[in-house]
C-alpha positions as CSV (number, residue, x, y, z in Angstrom):
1,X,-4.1,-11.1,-0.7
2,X,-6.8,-13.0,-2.0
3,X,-7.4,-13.5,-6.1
4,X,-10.6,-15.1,-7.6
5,X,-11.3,-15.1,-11.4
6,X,-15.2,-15.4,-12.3
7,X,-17.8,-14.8,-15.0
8,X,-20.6,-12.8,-14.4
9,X,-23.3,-14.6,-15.6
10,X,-26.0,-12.8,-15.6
11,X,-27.6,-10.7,-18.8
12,X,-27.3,-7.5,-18.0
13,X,-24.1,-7.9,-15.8
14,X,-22.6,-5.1,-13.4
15,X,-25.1,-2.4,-14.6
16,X,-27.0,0.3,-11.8
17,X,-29.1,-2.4,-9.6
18,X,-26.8,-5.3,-9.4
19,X,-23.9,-3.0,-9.5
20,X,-25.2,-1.8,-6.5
21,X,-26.0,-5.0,-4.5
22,X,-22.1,-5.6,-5.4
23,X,-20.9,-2.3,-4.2
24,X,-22.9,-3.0,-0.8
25,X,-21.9,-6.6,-0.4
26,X,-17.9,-5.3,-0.5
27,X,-18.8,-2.9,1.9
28,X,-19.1,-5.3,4.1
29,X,-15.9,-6.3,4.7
30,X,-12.9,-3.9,6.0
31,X,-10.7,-5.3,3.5
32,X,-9.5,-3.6,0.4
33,X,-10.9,-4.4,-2.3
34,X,-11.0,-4.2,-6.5
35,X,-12.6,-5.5,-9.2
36,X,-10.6,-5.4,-12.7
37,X,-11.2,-6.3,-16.0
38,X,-8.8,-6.2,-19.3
39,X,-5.9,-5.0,-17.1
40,X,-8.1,-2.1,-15.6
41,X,-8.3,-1.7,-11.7
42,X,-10.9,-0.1,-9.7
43,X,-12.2,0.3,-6.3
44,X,-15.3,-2.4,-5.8
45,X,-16.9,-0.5,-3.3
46,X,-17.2,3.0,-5.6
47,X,-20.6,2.8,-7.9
48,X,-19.0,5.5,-10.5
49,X,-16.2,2.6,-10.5
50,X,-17.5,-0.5,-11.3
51,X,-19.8,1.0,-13.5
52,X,-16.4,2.6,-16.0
53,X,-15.6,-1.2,-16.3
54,X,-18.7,-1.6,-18.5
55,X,-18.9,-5.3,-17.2
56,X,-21.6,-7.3,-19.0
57,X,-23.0,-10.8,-19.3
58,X,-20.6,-13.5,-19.7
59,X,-17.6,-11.1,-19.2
60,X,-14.4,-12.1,-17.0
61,X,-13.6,-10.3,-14.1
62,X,-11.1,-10.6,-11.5
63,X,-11.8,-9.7,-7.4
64,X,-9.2,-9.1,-5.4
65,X,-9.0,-8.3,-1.7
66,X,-6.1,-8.0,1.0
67,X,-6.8,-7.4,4.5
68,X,-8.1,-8.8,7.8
69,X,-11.1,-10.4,6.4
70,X,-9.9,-10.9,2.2
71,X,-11.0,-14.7,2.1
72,X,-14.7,-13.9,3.7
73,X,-14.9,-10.7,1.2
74,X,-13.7,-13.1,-1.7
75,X,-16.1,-15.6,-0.8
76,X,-19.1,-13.5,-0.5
77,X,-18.7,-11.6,-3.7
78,X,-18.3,-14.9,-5.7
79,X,-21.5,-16.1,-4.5
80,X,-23.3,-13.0,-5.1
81,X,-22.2,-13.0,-8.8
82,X,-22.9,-16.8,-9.1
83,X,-26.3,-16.2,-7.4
84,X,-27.3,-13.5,-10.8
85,X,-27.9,-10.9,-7.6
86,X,-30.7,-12.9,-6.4
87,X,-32.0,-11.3,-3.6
């Protein structure tokens, strides 16, 4: 299992279209794989999900991931969110 702790940096944070490059990014990987924040746990690759968390700029959020690919799926998320979603 693989843990990473990161601020999401840009303004609007996890809301509809960067919560969406997000969700497809971890649906990438065949590891499992969540996204919490203030002790609450949810799926990163469900939209309805990420978007409970009400994640917004400058807010800490933890991804975790366990299975045959967790590092790459760790990896890849963290550089999306430090990216802002830049296409």
């Amino acid at each position: 299992m693989c843990v990473k702790d990161i601020e999401v940096k840009n303004q609007v944070g996890l809301h509809a279209r960067p919560a969406t490059f997000f969700i497809q990014k971890a649906n990438e990987y065949k590891s499992s794989i969540w996204v919490e924040k203030e002790e609450r746990r949810v799926n990163a690759k469900s939209l309805l999900g990420i978007l409970s968390l009400g994640i917004v700029g400058g807010a800490k959020i933890r991804i975790i991931a366990d299975g045959s690919d967790e590092q790459l799926a760790i990896d890849g998320l963290v550089k999306l969110v430090d990216s802002e979603f830049a296409e």
